[in-house]
C-alpha positions in Angstrom: 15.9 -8.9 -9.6 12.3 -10.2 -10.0 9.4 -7.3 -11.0 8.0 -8.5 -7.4 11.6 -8.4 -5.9 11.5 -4.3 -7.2 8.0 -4.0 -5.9 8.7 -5.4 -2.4 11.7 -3.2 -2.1 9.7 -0.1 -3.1 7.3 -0.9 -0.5 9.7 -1.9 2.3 10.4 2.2 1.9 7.2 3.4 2.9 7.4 4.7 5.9 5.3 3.9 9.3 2.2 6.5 9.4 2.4 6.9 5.3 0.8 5.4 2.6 1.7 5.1 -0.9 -0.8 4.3 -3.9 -0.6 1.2 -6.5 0.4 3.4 -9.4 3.0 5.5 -7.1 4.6 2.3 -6.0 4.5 0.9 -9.7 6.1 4.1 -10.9 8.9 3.6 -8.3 9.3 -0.6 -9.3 10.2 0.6 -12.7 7.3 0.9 -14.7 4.3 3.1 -14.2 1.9 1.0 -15.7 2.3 -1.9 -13.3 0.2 -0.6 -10.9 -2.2 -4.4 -11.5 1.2 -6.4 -11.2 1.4 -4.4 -8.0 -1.9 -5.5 -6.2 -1.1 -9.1 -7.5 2.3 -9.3 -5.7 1.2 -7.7 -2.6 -1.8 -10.1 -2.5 1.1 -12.9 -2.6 3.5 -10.9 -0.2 5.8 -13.5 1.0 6.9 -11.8 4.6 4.4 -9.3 5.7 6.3 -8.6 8.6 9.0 -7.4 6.9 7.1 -6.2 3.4 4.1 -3.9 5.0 1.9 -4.1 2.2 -0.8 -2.9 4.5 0.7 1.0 3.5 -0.4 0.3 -0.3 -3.9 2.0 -1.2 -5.7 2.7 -3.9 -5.9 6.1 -6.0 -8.3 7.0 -4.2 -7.1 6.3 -0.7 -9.0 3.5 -0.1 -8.1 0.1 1.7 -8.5 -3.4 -0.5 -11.6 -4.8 0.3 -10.0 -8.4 -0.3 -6.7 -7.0 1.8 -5.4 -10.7 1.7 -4.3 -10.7 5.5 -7.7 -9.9 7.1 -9.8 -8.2 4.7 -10.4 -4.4 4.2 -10.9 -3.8 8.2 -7.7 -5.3 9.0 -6.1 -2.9 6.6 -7.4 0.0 8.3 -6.9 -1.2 11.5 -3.4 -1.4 10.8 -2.8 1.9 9.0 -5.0 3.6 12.4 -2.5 1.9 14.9 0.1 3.8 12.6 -1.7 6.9 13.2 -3.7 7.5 10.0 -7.0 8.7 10.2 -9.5 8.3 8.0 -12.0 10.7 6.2 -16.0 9.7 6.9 -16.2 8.5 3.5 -13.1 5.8 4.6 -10.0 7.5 2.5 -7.3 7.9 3.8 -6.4 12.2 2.9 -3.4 11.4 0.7 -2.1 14.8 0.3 -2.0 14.5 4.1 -0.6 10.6 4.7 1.1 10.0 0.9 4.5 9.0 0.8 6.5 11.3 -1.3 3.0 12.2 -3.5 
């Protein structure tokens, strides 16, 4: 199995209404220092459908700004149908929303 291949499965898990950072995602692929690898397969997520890559935020809880599928405001738009709501400052309260953090 590719590194993508592990990443895409990692982030297939997260769940509807959660979020899960780069690094946490990397840690789960195999490796916790491919958090980078991470952003670059997302940004060339082959079934976004299926692969919601719109789940993956930063360390800080913030959406991409260059979220590949619509920009930043498409992210959040898509993590606020879920059900997340976002802090004035635009993070997303990861103790709150994180996936198994």
């Amino acid at each position: 199995m590719s590194v993508f291949e592990k990443i895409y499965e990692v982030v297939k898990r997260i769940p509807k209404g959660k979020v899960a950072t780069y690094g946490y995602v990397a840690l789960l692929a195999g490796n916790p220092r491919w958090a980078r690898v991470v952003g670059y397969a997302l940004h060339n997520n082959p079934a976004p459908m299926v692969i919601p890559c719109h789940r993956v935020v930063n360390r800080e809880g913030r959406v991409a700004e260059a979220f590949v599928f619509g920009g930043g405001n498409a992210q959040r738009e898509l993590l606020e149908r879920e059900g997340i709501v976002f802090r004035e400052d635009g993070t997303v309260d990861l103790k709150k929303y994180g996936w198994n953090m």
